[in-house]
C-alpha positions as a Markdown table, in Angstrom:
| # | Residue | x | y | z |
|---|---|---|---|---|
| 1 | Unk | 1.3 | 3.3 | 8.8 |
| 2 | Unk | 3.5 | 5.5 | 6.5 |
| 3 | Unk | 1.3 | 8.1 | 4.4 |
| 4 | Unk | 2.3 | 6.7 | 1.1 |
| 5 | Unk | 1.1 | 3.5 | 2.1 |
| 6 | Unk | -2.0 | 5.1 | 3.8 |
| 7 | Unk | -3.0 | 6.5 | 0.0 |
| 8 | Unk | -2.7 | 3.8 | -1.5 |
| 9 | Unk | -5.2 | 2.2 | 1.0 |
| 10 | Unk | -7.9 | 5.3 | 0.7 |
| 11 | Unk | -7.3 | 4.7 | -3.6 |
| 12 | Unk | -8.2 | 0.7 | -3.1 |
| 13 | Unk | -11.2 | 1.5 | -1.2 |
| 14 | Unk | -12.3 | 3.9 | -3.8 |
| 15 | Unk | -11.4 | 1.9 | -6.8 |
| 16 | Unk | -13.5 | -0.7 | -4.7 |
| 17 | Unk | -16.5 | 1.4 | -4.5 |
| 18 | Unk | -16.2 | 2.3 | -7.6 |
| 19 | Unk | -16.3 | -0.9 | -8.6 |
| 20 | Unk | -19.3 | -2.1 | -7.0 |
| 21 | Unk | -21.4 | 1.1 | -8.1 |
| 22 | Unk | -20.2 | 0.2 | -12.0 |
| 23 | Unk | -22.9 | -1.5 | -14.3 |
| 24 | Unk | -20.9 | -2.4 | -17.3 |
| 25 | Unk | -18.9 | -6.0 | -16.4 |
| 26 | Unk | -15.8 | -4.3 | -18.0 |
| 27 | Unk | -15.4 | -1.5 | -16.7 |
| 28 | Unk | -16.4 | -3.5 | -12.8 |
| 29 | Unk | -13.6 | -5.9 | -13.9 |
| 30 | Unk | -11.1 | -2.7 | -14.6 |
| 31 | Unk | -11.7 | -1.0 | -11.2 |
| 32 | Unk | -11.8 | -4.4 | -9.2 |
| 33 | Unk | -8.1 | -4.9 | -10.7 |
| 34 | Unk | -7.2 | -1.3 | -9.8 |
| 35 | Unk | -8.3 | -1.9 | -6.2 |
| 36 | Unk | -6.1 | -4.8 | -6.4 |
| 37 | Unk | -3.3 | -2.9 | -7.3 |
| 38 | Unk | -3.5 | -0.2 | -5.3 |
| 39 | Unk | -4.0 | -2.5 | -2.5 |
| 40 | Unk | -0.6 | -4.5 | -3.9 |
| 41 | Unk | 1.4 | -1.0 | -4.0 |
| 42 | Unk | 0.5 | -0.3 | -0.1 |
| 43 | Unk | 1.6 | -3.7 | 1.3 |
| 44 | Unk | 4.8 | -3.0 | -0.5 |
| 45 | Unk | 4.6 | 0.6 | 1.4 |
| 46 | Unk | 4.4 | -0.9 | 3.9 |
| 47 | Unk | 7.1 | -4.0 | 3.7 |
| 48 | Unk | 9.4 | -0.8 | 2.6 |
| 49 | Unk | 8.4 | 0.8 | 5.7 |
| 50 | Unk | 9.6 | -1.7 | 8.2 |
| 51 | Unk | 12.2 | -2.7 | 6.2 |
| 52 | Unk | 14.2 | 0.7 | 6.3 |
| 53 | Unk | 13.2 | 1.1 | 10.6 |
| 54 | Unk | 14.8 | -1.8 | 11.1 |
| 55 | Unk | 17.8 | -1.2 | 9.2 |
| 56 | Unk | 17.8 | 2.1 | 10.8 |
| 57 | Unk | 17.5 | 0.3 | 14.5 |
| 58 | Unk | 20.2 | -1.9 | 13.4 |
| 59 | Unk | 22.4 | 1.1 | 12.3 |
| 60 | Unk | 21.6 | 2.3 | 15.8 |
| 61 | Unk | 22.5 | -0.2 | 17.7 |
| 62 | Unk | 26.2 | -0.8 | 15.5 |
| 63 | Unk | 26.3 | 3.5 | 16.3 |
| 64 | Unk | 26.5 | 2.3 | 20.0 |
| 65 | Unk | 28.4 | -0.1 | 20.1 |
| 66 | Unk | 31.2 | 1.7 | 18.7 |
């Protein structure tokens, strides 16, 4: 896992924690969507990550052919 999308992770856990420890609904609701977010933001990390190491193998492998 990349570092970006390894942040974005520890940030959803937080924003989770700090969700459950909130007493006020509101302020529960904002960090829950935060968590949500931040856990969005890491799968696209993440997709992004994979995404460019294959088109990199694939670059490769054209490099070799030639």
């Amino acid at each position: 896992m990349n570092t970006t999308a390894m942040f974005y992770r520890d940030r959803a856990r937080q924003a989770e924690a700090d969700a459950d420890s909130a007493t006020l609904d509101n302020v529960r609701d904002r960090w829950s969507r935060a968590a949500k977010a931040w856990d969005e933001m890491a799968t696209r990390a993440e997709k992004t990550a994979e995404r460019r190491s294959v088109n990199e193998e694939a670059k490769a492998m054209l490099g070799e052919e030639d």
